[in-house]
C-alpha positions in Angstrom: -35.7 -17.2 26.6 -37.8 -18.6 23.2 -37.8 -15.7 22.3 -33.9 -15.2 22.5 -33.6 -18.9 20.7 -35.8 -17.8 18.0 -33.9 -15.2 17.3 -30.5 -16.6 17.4 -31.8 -19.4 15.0 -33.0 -16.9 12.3 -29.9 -15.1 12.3 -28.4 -18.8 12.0 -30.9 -19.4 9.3 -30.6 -16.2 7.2 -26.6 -16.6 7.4 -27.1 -20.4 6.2 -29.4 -19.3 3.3 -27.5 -16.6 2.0 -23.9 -18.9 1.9 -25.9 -21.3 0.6 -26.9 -19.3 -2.5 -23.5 -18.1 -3.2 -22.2 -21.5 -3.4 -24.8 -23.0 -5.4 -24.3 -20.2 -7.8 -21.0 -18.9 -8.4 -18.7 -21.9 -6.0 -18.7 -18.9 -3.4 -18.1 -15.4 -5.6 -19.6 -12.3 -4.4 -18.9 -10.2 -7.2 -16.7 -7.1 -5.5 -13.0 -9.7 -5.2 -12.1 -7.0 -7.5 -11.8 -4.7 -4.3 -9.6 -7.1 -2.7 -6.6 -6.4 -4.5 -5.0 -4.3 -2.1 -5.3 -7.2 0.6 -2.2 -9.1 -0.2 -0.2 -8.0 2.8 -2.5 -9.0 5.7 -4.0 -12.0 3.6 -0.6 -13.1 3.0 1.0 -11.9 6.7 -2.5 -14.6 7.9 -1.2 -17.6 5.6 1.9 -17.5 6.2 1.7 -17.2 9.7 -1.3 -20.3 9.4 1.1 -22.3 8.0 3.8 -21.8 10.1 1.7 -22.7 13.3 0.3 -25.8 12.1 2.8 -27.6 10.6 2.3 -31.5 12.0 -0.9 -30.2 14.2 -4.4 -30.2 14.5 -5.6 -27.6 12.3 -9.7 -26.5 12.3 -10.9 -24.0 9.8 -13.8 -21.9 11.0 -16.2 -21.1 7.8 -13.9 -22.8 5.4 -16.2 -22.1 2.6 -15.5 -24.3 -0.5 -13.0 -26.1 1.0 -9.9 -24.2 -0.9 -7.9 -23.0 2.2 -8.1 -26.2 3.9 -7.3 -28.2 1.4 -4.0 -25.7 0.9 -3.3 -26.6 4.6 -3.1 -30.3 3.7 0.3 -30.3 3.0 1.8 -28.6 6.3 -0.7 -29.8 9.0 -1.1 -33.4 10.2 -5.1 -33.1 9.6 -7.2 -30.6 9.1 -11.1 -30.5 10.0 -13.4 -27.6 8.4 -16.3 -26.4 9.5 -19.0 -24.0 7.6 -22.9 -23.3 8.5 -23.2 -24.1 4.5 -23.7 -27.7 3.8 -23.7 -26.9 -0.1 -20.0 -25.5 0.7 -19.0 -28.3 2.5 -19.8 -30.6 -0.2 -18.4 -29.0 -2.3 -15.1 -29.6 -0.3 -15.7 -32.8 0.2 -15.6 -33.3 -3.2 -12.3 -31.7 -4.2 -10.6 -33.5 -1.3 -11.9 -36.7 -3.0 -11.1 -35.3 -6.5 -7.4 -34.7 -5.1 -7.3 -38.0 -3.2 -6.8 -35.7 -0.4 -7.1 -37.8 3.2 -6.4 -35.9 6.1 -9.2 -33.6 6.0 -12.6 -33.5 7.1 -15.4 -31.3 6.3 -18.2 -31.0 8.7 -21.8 -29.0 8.4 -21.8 -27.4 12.1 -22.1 -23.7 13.9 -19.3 -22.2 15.3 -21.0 -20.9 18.2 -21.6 -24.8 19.3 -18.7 -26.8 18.0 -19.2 -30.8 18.1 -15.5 -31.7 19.2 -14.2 -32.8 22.3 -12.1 -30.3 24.6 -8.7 -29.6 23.4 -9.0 -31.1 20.4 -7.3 -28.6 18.2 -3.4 -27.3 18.2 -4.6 -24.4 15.8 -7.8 -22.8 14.6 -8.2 -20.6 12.3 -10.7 -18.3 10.2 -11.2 -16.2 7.3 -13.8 -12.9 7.7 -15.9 -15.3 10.4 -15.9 -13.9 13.6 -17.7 -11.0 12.6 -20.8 -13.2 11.7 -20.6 -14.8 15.4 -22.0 -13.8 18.4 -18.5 -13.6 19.9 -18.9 -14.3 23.7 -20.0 -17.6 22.5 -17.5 -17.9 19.6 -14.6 -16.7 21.6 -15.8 -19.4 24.2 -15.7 -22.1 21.9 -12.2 -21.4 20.3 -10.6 -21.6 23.9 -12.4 -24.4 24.9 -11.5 -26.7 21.7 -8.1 -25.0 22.3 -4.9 -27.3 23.5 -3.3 -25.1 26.5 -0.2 -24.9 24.0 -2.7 -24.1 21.0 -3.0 -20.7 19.2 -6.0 -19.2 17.3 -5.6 -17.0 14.5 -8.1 -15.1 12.3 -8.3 -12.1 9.7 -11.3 -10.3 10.1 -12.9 -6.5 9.0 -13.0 -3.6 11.3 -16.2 -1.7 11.7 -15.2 1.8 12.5 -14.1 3.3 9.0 -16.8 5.6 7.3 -15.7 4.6 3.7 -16.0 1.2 4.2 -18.8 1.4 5.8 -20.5 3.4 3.2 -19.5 0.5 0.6 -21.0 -1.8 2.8 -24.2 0.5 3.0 -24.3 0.5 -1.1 -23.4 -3.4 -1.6 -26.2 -5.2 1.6 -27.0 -8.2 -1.0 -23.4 -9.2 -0.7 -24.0 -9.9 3.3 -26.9 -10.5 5.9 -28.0 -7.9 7.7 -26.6 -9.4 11.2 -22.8 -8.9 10.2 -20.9 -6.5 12.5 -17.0 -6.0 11.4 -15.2 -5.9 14.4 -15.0 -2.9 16.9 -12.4 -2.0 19.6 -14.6 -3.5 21.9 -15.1 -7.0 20.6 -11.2 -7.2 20.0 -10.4 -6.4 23.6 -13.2 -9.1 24.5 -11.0 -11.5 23.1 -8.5 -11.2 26.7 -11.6 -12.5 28.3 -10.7 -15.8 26.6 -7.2 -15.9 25.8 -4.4 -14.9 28.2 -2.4 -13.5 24.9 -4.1 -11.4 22.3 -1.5 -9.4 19.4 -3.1 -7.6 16.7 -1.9 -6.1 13.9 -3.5 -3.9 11.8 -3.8 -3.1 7.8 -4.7 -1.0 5.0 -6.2 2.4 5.9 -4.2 4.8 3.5 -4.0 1.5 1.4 -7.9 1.9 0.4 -6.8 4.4 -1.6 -5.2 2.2 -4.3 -8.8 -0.5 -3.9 -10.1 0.7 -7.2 -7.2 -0.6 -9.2 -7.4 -4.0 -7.8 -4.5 -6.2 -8.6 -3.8 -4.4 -11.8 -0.2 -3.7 -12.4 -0.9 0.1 -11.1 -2.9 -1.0 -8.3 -0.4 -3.7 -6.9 2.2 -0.5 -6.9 0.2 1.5 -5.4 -0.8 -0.7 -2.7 2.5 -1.8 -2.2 3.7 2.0 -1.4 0.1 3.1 0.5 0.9 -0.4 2.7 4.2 1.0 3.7 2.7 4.3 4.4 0.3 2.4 6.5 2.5 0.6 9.0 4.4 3.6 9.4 1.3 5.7 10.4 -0.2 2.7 12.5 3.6 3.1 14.2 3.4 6.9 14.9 -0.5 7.3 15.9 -1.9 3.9 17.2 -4.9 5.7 17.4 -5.6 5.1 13.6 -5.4 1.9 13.6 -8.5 1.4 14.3 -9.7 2.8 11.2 -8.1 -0.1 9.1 -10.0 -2.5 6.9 -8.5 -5.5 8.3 -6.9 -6.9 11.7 -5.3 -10.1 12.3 -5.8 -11.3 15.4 -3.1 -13.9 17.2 -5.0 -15.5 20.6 -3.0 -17.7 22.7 -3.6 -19.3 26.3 -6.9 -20.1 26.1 -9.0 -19.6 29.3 -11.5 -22.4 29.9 -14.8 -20.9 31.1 -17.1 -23.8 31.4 -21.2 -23.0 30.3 -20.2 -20.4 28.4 
Protein backbone atom coordinates (compact mmCIF):
# COMPACT_ATOMS: atom_id res chain seq x y z
CA UNK A 1 0.00 0.00 0.00
CA UNK A 2 3.24 2.80 0.48
CA UNK A 3 4.07 1.89 -2.30
CA UNK A 4 0.62 2.71 -4.10
CA UNK A 5 0.57 6.26 -1.90
CA UNK A 6 3.95 7.04 -3.15
CA UNK A 7 3.00 6.76 -6.28
CA UNK A 8 -0.33 8.54 -6.34
CA UNK A 9 1.54 11.48 -4.61
CA UNK A 10 4.17 11.86 -7.32
CA UNK A 11 1.73 11.85 -9.99
CA UNK A 12 -0.08 14.56 -7.64
CA UNK A 13 3.28 16.23 -7.37
CA UNK A 14 4.40 16.20 -11.02
CA UNK A 15 0.72 17.48 -12.04
CA UNK A 16 1.15 20.36 -9.26
CA UNK A 17 4.66 21.36 -10.54
CA UNK A 18 3.99 21.45 -14.05
CA UNK A 19 0.48 23.92 -13.53
CA UNK A 20 2.52 25.59 -11.40
CA UNK A 21 5.06 26.60 -13.99
CA UNK A 22 2.53 27.55 -16.53
CA UNK A 23 0.95 29.89 -14.31
CA UNK A 24 3.90 31.55 -12.92
CA UNK A 25 4.98 32.04 -16.43
CA UNK A 26 2.57 32.79 -18.99
CA UNK A 27 -0.99 33.27 -16.37
CA UNK A 28 -1.69 29.54 -17.72
CA UNK A 29 -0.74 29.59 -21.74
CA UNK A 30 0.63 26.51 -23.26
CA UNK A 31 1.50 27.79 -26.41
CA UNK A 32 -0.65 25.39 -29.04
CA UNK A 33 -4.42 27.71 -28.20
CA UNK A 34 -3.79 28.35 -31.67
CA UNK A 35 -5.13 24.71 -32.38
CA UNK A 36 -8.15 25.38 -30.51
CA UNK A 37 -9.89 27.33 -32.95
CA UNK A 38 -12.00 24.81 -34.24
CA UNK A 39 -13.48 24.18 -30.60
CA UNK A 40 -16.07 26.77 -30.46
CA UNK A 41 -19.03 24.49 -30.79
CA UNK A 42 -18.51 22.00 -27.94
CA UNK A 43 -16.72 24.79 -25.76
CA UNK A 44 -19.62 26.88 -26.39
CA UNK A 45 -22.45 23.84 -26.33
CA UNK A 46 -20.39 23.30 -22.31
CA UNK A 47 -20.90 27.09 -21.33
CA UNK A 48 -23.95 27.58 -22.27
CA UNK A 49 -25.30 24.61 -20.90
CA UNK A 50 -23.02 25.62 -17.39
CA UNK A 51 -24.77 28.49 -17.28
CA UNK A 52 -27.95 27.42 -17.77
CA UNK A 53 -27.71 24.71 -14.86
CA UNK A 54 -26.42 26.99 -12.26
CA UNK A 55 -28.25 29.84 -12.36
CA UNK A 56 -29.04 30.75 -8.41
CA UNK A 57 -27.05 27.37 -7.32
CA UNK A 58 -24.08 26.01 -5.93
CA UNK A 59 -21.63 26.04 -8.58
CA UNK A 60 -17.81 24.17 -8.02
CA UNK A 61 -15.28 24.36 -10.63
CA UNK A 62 -12.92 21.38 -10.81
CA UNK A 63 -9.30 22.77 -11.95
CA UNK A 64 -10.49 26.32 -12.43
CA UNK A 65 -7.13 27.41 -13.40
CA UNK A 66 -6.64 31.25 -13.16
CA UNK A 67 -9.87 31.78 -11.92
CA UNK A 68 -11.43 33.16 -15.51
CA UNK A 69 -14.37 30.69 -15.82
CA UNK A 70 -15.43 31.01 -12.40
CA UNK A 71 -15.29 34.38 -12.14
CA UNK A 72 -17.65 34.36 -15.67
CA UNK A 73 -20.01 32.19 -13.51
CA UNK A 74 -20.34 34.93 -10.95
CA UNK A 75 -23.06 36.55 -12.48
CA UNK A 76 -25.63 33.51 -13.04
CA UNK A 77 -24.83 31.34 -9.97
CA UNK A 78 -25.57 32.19 -6.36
CA UNK A 79 -21.72 31.24 -5.38
CA UNK A 80 -19.28 29.62 -6.87
CA UNK A 81 -16.17 27.70 -5.20
CA UNK A 82 -13.00 26.68 -7.43
CA UNK A 83 -10.73 24.32 -6.87
CA UNK A 84 -7.19 23.62 -8.62
CA UNK A 85 -4.06 21.38 -7.41
CA UNK A 86 -2.12 24.83 -8.36
CA UNK A 87 -1.91 27.24 -5.50
CA UNK A 88 0.00 29.88 -7.86
CA UNK A 89 -3.40 29.56 -10.01
CA UNK A 90 -5.51 29.99 -7.28
CA UNK A 91 -3.99 33.12 -6.25
CA UNK A 92 -4.02 34.29 -9.03
CA UNK A 93 -7.91 34.05 -8.83
CA UNK A 94 -8.11 35.24 -5.77
CA UNK A 95 -6.74 38.14 -6.87
CA UNK A 96 -8.96 39.14 -9.84
CA UNK A 97 -12.00 38.38 -7.69
CA UNK A 98 -10.65 40.97 -5.36
CA UNK A 99 -9.54 43.24 -8.26
CA UNK A 100 -13.30 42.93 -9.55
CA UNK A 101 -14.79 43.24 -6.03
CA UNK A 102 -16.12 39.93 -6.91
CA UNK A 103 -17.80 38.18 -3.48
CA UNK A 104 -19.40 35.15 -4.06
CA UNK A 105 -16.55 33.08 -5.02
CA UNK A 106 -14.05 31.15 -3.34
CA UNK A 107 -10.92 29.70 -4.55
CA UNK A 108 -9.48 26.81 -2.70
CA UNK A 109 -5.80 24.85 -3.18
CA UNK A 110 -7.28 21.19 -2.90
CA UNK A 111 -7.26 17.59 -5.09
CA UNK A 112 -10.11 16.57 -6.69
CA UNK A 113 -9.64 13.08 -5.95
CA UNK A 114 -10.31 14.12 -2.03
CA UNK A 115 -12.51 17.18 -1.96
CA UNK A 116 -12.75 19.03 1.52
CA UNK A 117 -16.69 19.83 1.37
CA UNK A 118 -19.40 18.34 3.15
CA UNK A 119 -21.83 15.86 1.39
CA UNK A 120 -24.22 17.45 -0.96
CA UNK A 121 -22.84 20.51 -0.98
CA UNK A 122 -22.96 21.40 -4.56
CA UNK A 123 -26.14 21.85 -7.11
CA UNK A 124 -23.60 21.84 -10.04
CA UNK A 125 -19.96 20.90 -10.77
CA UNK A 126 -18.28 21.44 -13.38
CA UNK A 127 -14.73 21.05 -15.33
CA UNK A 128 -12.64 22.05 -18.08
CA UNK A 129 -10.07 19.16 -19.65
CA UNK A 130 -9.79 17.66 -15.75
CA UNK A 131 -11.07 14.42 -15.52
CA UNK A 132 -8.50 13.10 -17.66
CA UNK A 133 -5.71 14.03 -15.15
CA UNK A 134 -7.81 12.06 -12.29
CA UNK A 135 -7.79 8.73 -11.32
CA UNK A 136 -11.58 8.52 -12.10
CA UNK A 137 -12.96 5.83 -9.76
CA UNK A 138 -11.98 8.26 -7.13
CA UNK A 139 -12.97 11.39 -9.07
CA UNK A 140 -16.18 10.09 -10.24
CA UNK A 141 -16.70 9.09 -6.49
CA UNK A 142 -16.21 12.47 -5.27
CA UNK A 143 -18.46 14.33 -7.82
CA UNK A 144 -21.48 12.14 -6.70
CA UNK A 145 -20.83 12.30 -3.28
CA UNK A 146 -20.58 16.36 -3.08
CA UNK A 147 -23.56 16.03 -5.49
CA UNK A 148 -27.17 17.27 -4.29
CA UNK A 149 -29.61 14.26 -5.35
CA UNK A 150 -31.18 16.95 -7.73
CA UNK A 151 -27.55 18.19 -8.76
CA UNK A 152 -25.92 17.63 -12.23
CA UNK A 153 -22.18 17.43 -13.19
CA UNK A 154 -21.01 18.55 -16.36
CA UNK A 155 -17.44 18.44 -17.95
CA UNK A 156 -15.69 18.77 -21.52
CA UNK A 157 -12.92 16.56 -21.69
CA UNK A 158 -10.47 14.88 -24.75
CA UNK A 159 -10.96 11.47 -26.09
CA UNK A 160 -7.98 9.14 -26.31
CA UNK A 161 -8.72 7.01 -29.21
CA UNK A 162 -7.87 9.23 -32.34
CA UNK A 163 -4.39 8.48 -34.00
CA UNK A 164 -3.89 12.17 -35.15
CA UNK A 165 -4.32 13.54 -31.96
CA UNK A 166 -2.60 11.39 -30.45
CA UNK A 167 0.39 11.79 -32.62
CA UNK A 168 0.19 15.70 -31.70
CA UNK A 169 0.24 14.77 -28.30
CA UNK A 170 3.32 12.40 -28.98
CA UNK A 171 5.18 15.54 -30.63
CA UNK A 172 4.07 18.33 -27.96
CA UNK A 173 4.80 15.99 -24.10
CA UNK A 174 6.18 19.43 -22.50
CA UNK A 175 2.71 20.77 -22.87
CA UNK A 176 1.41 17.87 -20.33
CA UNK A 177 2.63 15.31 -17.62
CA UNK A 178 3.24 12.09 -18.59
CA UNK A 179 0.14 10.63 -16.34
CA UNK A 180 -2.64 12.27 -18.60
CA UNK A 181 -4.95 9.70 -20.30
CA UNK A 182 -7.81 11.49 -22.58
CA UNK A 183 -10.69 9.65 -22.07
CA UNK A 184 -11.58 6.13 -23.49
CA UNK A 185 -14.90 4.31 -24.08
CA UNK A 186 -14.31 2.64 -21.00
CA UNK A 187 -13.80 5.47 -18.54
CA UNK A 188 -16.96 7.21 -20.03
CA UNK A 189 -19.17 4.20 -19.50
CA UNK A 190 -17.51 4.08 -15.77
CA UNK A 191 -19.22 7.22 -15.21
CA UNK A 192 -22.96 4.95 -14.80
CA UNK A 193 -21.24 3.43 -11.97
CA UNK A 194 -21.72 6.83 -10.28
CA UNK A 195 -24.48 8.55 -11.80
CA UNK A 196 -27.86 6.99 -12.62
CA UNK A 197 -27.93 9.43 -15.93
CA UNK A 198 -24.94 9.83 -18.22
CA UNK A 199 -25.54 11.84 -21.99
CA UNK A 200 -22.68 12.44 -24.06
CA UNK A 201 -22.26 14.19 -26.99
CA UNK A 202 -19.55 14.13 -29.06
CA UNK A 203 -17.39 16.79 -31.37
CA UNK A 204 -15.02 17.51 -33.97
CA UNK A 205 -13.56 14.58 -35.86
CA UNK A 206 -13.83 15.70 -39.56
CA UNK A 207 -13.64 19.19 -37.89
CA UNK A 208 -9.68 18.54 -37.21
CA UNK A 209 -9.35 19.16 -40.57
CA UNK A 210 -9.88 22.91 -40.42
CA UNK A 211 -7.27 22.96 -36.75
CA UNK A 212 -4.47 24.50 -38.68
CA UNK A 213 -6.35 27.66 -39.55
CA UNK A 214 -7.33 28.43 -36.01
CA UNK A 215 -9.89 31.06 -35.58
CA UNK A 216 -8.75 32.78 -38.70
CA UNK A 217 -11.55 34.00 -40.87
CA UNK A 218 -10.98 30.69 -43.21
CA UNK A 219 -10.60 28.51 -40.42
CA UNK A 220 -13.86 29.60 -38.42
CA UNK A 221 -15.61 28.66 -42.05
CA UNK A 222 -14.21 25.75 -42.31
CA UNK A 223 -14.91 24.57 -38.95
CA UNK A 224 -18.26 25.79 -39.01
CA UNK A 225 -19.07 23.48 -42.33
CA UNK A 226 -16.56 20.29 -41.06
CA UNK A 227 -18.78 20.72 -37.52
CA UNK A 228 -21.91 20.14 -39.48
CA UNK A 229 -20.43 17.37 -41.37
CA UNK A 230 -19.51 16.02 -38.01
CA UNK A 231 -22.83 15.72 -36.23
CA UNK A 232 -24.22 14.35 -39.20
CA UNK A 233 -21.71 11.50 -39.37
CA UNK A 234 -21.77 10.99 -35.47
CA UNK A 235 -25.82 10.62 -36.46
CA UNK A 236 -25.31 8.02 -39.20
CA UNK A 237 -22.27 5.78 -37.69
CA UNK A 238 -22.19 6.17 -33.75
CA UNK A 239 -19.36 4.15 -34.12
CA UNK A 240 -17.12 7.27 -34.98
CA UNK A 241 -17.79 9.02 -32.36
CA UNK A 242 -15.44 7.78 -30.53
CA UNK A 243 -12.77 9.10 -32.61
CA UNK A 244 -13.67 12.84 -31.68
CA UNK A 245 -11.43 15.31 -30.02
CA UNK A 246 -13.80 16.25 -27.42
CA UNK A 247 -16.96 14.77 -25.44
CA UNK A 248 -19.19 16.58 -23.14
CA UNK A 249 -20.28 14.72 -20.58
CA UNK A 250 -23.93 15.44 -18.69
CA UNK A 251 -24.01 13.15 -15.25
CA UNK A 252 -27.09 13.24 -13.20
CA UNK A 253 -28.42 11.12 -10.08
CA UNK A 254 -25.56 10.73 -8.36
CA UNK A 255 -25.08 7.32 -6.60
CA UNK A 256 -23.55 7.65 -3.15
CA UNK A 257 -20.93 4.86 -2.65
CA UNK A 258 -19.54 5.46 0.68
CA UNK A 259 -15.33 4.64 1.07
CA UNK A 260 -14.85 5.02 -2.25
Amino acid sequence: MSAIHGMVNARKEREKALQDARFKVNDGSRGVEHFYGITGESHGYFQNRVAQLSRGKRLLEFGCGNGANALRLCGQAMHVAGIDISDVAVEIGKSRAAESGIDNVDFFAMDAEKLRFENDSFDVICGVGILHHLDLVRAYGELARTLRPSGHAIFIEPLGHNPVINLFRRVTPKIRTPDEHPLRQGELELASEFFGEVRLSYYHLCALAAAPFGASTFGNRLSRMLNRLDRRLFTAVPSMTKYAWFVVIEMSQPIKRPGI
